[in-house]
ZAVOKOL-793553 format. One record per residue (C-alpha): residue number from 1; residue in three letters; chain; x, y, z negated. Coordinates in Angstrom, 3 decimals. Each point is the difference from the previous one (the first is absolute). Last residue first. Example, Ala and Ser with C-alpha at 12.3 -4.5 7.8 and 13.67 -1.06 7.14 Angstrom:
ZAVOKOL-793553
@n:2 | res:SER | chain:A | u:13.670 | v:-1.060 | w:-7.140
@n:1 | res:ALA | chain:A | u:-1.370 | v:-3.440 | w:-0.660
This chain:
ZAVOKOL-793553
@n:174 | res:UNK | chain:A | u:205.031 | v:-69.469 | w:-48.378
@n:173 | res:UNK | chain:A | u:2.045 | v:-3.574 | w:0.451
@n:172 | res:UNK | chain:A | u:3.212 | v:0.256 | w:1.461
@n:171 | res:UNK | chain:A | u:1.627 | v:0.044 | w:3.613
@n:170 | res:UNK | chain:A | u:3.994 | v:0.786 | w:-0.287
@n:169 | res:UNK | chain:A | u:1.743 | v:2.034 | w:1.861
@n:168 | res:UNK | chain:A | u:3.430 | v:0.119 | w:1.616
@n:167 | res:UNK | chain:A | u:-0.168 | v:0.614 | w:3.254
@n:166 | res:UNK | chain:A | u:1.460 | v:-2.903 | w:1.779
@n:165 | res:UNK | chain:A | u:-1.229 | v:-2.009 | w:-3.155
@n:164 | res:UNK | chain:A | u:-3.473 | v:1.060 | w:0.182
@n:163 | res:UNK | chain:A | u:-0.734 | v:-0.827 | w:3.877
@n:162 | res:UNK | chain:A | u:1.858 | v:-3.413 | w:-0.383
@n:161 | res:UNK | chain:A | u:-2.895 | v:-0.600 | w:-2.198
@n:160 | res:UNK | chain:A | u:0.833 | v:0.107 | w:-3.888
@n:159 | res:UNK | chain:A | u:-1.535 | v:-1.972 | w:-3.596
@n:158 | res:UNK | chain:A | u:2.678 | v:0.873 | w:-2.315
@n:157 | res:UNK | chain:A | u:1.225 | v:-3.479 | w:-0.664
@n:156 | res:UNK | chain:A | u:-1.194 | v:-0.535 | w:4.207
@n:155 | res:UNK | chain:A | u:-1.531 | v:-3.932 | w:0.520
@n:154 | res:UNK | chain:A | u:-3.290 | v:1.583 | w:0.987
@n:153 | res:UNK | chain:A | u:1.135 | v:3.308 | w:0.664
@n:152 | res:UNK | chain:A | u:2.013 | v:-1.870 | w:3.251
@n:151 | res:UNK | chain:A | u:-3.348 | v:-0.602 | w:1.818
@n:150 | res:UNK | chain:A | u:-0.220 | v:3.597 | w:1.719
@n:149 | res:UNK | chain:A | u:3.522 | v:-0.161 | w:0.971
@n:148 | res:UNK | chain:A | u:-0.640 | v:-3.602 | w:1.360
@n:147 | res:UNK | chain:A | u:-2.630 | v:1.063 | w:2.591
@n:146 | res:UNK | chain:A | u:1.569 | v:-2.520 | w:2.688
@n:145 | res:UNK | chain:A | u:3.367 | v:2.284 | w:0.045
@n:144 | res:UNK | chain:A | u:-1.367 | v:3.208 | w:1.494
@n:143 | res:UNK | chain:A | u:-2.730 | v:0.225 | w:-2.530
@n:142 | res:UNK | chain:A | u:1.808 | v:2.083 | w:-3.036
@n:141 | res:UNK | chain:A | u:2.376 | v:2.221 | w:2.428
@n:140 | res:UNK | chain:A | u:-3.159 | v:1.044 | w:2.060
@n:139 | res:UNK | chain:A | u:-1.643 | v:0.955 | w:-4.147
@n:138 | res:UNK | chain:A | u:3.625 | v:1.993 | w:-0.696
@n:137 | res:UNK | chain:A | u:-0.313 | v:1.985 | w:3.484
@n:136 | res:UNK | chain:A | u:-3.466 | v:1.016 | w:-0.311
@n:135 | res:UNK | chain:A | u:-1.104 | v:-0.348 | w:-3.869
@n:134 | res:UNK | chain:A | u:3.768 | v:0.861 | w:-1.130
@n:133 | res:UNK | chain:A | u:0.461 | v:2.801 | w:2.499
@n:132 | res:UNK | chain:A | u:-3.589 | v:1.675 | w:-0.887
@n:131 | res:UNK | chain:A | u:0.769 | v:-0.421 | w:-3.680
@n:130 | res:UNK | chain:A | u:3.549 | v:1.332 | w:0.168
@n:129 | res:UNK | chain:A | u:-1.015 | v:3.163 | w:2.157
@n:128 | res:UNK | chain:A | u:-2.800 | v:0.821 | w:-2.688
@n:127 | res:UNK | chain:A | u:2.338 | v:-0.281 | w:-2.874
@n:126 | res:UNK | chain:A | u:-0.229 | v:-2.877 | w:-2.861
@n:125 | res:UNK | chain:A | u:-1.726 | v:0.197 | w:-3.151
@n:124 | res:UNK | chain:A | u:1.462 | v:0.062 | w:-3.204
@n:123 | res:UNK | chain:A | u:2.102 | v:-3.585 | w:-1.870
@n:122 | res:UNK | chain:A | u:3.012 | v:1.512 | w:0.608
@n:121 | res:UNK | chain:A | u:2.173 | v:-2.386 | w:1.426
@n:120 | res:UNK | chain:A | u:-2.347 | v:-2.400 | w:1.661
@n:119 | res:UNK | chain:A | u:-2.210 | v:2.854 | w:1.504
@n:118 | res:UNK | chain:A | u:-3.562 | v:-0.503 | w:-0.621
@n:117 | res:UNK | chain:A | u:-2.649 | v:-1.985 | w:2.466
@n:116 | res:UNK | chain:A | u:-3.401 | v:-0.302 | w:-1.901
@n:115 | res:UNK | chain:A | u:-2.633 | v:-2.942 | w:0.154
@n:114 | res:UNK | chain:A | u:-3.299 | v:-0.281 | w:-1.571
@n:113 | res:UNK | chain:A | u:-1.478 | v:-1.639 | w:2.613
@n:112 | res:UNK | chain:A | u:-2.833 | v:2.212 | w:1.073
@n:111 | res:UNK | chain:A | u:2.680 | v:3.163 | w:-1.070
@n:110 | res:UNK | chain:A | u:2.789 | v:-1.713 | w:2.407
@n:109 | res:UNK | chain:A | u:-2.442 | v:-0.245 | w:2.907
@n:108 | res:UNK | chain:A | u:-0.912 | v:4.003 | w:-0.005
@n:107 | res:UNK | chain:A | u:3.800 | v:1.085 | w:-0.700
@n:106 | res:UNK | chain:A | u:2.001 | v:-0.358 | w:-3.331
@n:105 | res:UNK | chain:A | u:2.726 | v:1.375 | w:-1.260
@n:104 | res:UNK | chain:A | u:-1.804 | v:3.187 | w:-0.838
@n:103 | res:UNK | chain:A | u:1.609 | v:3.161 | w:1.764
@n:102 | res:UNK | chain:A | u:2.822 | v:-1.834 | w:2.274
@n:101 | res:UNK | chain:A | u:-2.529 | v:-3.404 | w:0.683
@n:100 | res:UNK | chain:A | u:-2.938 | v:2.976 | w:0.725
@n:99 | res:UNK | chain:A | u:2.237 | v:2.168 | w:2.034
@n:98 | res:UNK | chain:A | u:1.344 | v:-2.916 | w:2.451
@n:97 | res:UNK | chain:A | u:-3.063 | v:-1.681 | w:0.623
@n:96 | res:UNK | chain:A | u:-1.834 | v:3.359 | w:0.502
@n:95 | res:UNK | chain:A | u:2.965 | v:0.989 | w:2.209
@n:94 | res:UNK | chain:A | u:0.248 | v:-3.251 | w:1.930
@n:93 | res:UNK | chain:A | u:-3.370 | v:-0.813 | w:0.683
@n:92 | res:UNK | chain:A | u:-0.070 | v:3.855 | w:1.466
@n:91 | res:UNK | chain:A | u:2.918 | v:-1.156 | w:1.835
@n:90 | res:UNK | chain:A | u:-1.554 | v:-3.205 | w:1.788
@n:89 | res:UNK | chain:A | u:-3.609 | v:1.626 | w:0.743
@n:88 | res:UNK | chain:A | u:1.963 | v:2.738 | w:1.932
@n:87 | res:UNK | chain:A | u:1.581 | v:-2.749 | w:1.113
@n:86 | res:UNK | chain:A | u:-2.851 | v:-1.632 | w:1.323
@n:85 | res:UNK | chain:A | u:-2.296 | v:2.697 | w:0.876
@n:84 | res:UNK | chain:A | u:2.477 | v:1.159 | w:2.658
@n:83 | res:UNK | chain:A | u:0.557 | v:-3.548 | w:1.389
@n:82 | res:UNK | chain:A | u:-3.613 | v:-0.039 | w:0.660
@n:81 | res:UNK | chain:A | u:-0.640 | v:3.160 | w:1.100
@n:80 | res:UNK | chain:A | u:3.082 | v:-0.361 | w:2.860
@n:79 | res:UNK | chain:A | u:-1.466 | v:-3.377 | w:0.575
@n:78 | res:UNK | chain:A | u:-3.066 | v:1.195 | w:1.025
@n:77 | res:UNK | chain:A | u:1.250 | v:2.819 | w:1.683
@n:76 | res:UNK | chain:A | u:1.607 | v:-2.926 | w:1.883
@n:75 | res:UNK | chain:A | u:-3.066 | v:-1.463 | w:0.799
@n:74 | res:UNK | chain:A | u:-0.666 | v:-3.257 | w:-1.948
@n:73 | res:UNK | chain:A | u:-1.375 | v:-3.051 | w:1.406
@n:72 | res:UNK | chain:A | u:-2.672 | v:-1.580 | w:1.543
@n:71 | res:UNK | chain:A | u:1.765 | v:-3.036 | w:1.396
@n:70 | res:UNK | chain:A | u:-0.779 | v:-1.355 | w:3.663
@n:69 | res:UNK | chain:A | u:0.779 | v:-3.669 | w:1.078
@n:68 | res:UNK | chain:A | u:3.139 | v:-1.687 | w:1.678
@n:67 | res:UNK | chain:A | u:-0.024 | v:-3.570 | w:-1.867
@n:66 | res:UNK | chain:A | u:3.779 | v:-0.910 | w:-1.598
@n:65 | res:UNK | chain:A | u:-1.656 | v:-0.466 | w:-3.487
@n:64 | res:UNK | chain:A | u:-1.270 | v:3.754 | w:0.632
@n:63 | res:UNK | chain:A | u:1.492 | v:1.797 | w:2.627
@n:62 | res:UNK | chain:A | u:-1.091 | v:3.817 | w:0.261
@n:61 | res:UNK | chain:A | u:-1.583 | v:2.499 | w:2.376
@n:60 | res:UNK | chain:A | u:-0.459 | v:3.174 | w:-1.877
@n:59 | res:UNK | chain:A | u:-4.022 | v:1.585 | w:-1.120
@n:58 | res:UNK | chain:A | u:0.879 | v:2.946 | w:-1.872
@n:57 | res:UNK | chain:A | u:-0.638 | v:1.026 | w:-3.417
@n:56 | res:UNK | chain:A | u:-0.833 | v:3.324 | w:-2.455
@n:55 | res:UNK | chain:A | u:0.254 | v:-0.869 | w:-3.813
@n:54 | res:UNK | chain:A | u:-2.379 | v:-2.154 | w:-1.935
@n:53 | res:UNK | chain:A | u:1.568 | v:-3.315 | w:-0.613
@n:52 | res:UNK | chain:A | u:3.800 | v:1.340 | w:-0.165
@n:51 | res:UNK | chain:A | u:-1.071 | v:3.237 | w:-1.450
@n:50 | res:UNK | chain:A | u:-1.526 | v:-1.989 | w:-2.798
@n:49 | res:UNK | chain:A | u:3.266 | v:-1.681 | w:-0.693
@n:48 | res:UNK | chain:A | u:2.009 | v:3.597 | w:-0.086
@n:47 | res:UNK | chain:A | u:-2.720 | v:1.067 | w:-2.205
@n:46 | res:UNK | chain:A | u:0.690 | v:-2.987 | w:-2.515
@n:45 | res:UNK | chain:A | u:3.636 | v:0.264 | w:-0.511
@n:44 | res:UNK | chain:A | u:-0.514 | v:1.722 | w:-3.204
@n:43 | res:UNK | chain:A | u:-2.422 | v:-2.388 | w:-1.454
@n:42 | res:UNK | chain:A | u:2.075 | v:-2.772 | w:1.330
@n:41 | res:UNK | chain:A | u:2.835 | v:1.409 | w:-2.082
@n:40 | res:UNK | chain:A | u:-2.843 | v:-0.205 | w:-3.082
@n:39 | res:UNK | chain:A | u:-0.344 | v:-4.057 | w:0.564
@n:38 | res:UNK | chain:A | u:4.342 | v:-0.204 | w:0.153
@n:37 | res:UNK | chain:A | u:-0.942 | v:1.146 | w:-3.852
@n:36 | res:UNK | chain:A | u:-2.098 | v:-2.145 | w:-0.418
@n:35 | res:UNK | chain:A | u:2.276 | v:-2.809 | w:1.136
@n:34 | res:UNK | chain:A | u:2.654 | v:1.545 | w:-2.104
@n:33 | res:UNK | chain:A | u:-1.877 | v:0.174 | w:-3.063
@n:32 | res:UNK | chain:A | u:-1.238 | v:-3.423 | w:0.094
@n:31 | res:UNK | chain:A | u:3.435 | v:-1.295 | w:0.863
@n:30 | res:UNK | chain:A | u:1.644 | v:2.225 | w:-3.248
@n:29 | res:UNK | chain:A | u:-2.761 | v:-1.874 | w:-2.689
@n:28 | res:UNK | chain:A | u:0.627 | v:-2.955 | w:1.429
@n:27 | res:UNK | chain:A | u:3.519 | v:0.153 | w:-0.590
@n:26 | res:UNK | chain:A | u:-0.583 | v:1.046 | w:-3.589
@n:25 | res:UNK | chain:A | u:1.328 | v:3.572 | w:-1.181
@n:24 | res:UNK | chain:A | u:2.999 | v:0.328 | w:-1.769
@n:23 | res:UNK | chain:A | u:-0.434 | v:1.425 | w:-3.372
@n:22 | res:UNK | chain:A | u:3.576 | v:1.770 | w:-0.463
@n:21 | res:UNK | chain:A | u:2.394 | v:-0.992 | w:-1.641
@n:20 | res:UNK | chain:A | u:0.700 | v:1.430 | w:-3.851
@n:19 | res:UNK | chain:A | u:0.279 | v:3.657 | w:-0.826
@n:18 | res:UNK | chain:A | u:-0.182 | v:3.012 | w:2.386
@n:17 | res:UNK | chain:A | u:1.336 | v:2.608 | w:-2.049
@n:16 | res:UNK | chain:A | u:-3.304 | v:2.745 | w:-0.798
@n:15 | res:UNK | chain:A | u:1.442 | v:3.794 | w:0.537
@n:14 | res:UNK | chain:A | u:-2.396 | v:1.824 | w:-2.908
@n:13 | res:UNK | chain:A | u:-2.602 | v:1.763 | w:1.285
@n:12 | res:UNK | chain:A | u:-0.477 | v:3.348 | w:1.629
@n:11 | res:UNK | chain:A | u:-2.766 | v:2.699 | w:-0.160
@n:10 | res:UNK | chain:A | u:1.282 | v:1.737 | w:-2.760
@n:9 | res:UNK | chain:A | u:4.107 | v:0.126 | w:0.056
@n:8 | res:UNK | chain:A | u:1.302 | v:-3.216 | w:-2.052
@n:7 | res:UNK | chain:A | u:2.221 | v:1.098 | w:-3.052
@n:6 | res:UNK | chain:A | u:3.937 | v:-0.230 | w:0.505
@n:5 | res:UNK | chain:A | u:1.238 | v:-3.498 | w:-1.039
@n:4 | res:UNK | chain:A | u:1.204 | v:-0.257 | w:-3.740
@n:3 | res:UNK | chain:A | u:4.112 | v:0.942 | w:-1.177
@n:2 | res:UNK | chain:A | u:2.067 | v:-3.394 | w:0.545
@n:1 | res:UNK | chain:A | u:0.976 | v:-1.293 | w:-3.646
């Protein structure tokens, strides 16, 4: 008979095996979180599109519909702020994106819908660098073919985009 396991150190529990499959979570359930969450990304780019409207312009001679006219237009300060704001807009999107789906699973559009990513081997959460890759590169990858990576969960046995089988995770309920 093997001797008992060594008591548990206060503070710690017991290692839990993942039993069973996971609770996948619904298609709808996983478009409704990522159309909210493309929503918050607006959120972020939303300076940049303000600078756009707002920022300082020029009046340019222009063809419209093949008719010489003048265009008000930005200056290229303008353009410098506005291309500024964007990507600073675009990497802050990606760090909060990227911590909260590494801390929690989940960002803002995955909570509304119930919705976390986890790591198909492990069943934990999934590293800042992965998250950002899968929703950027993995989410192009889903809609390049007529959209058909973001379809395939409905006919998937364990319910996958493209996006989740290039890097291996799996979307379940929360």
């Amino acid at each position: 008979m093997p001797p008992p396991p060594p008591p548990i150190p206060p503070g710690y529990q017991a290692y839990q095996a993942q039993t069973g499959t996971p609770q996948f979570s619904s298609w709808g359930a996983r478009v409704g979180g990522h159309i909210l969450n493309g929503l918050a990304a607006i959120l972020f780019g939303l300076p940049s599109i303000i600078a756009f409207f707002a920022g300082p312009r020029e009046y340019q001679a222009c063809t419209v519909n093949d008719r010489p006219g003048i265009c008000k237009l930005p200056t290229s300060a303008g353009w410098t702020i506005i291309i500024v704001l964007g990507v600073v807009g675009l990497v802050a999107f990606a760090v909060v994106y990227g911590r909260a789906i590494a801390s929690s699973g989940q960002f803002w559009g995955h909570k509304a819908a119930g919705v976390r990513i986890v790591d198909a081997r492990t069943g934990g959460n999934i590293g800042a660098g992965r998250a950002v890759a899968r929703y950027i590169i993995g989410h192009w990858i889903d809609g390049i073919v007529c959209y058909l990576g973001y379809l395939w969960p409905l006919w998937d046995s364990k319910k996958q985009t493209f996006a989740d089988k290039i890097f291996s995770t799996y979307s379940v309920r929360a």
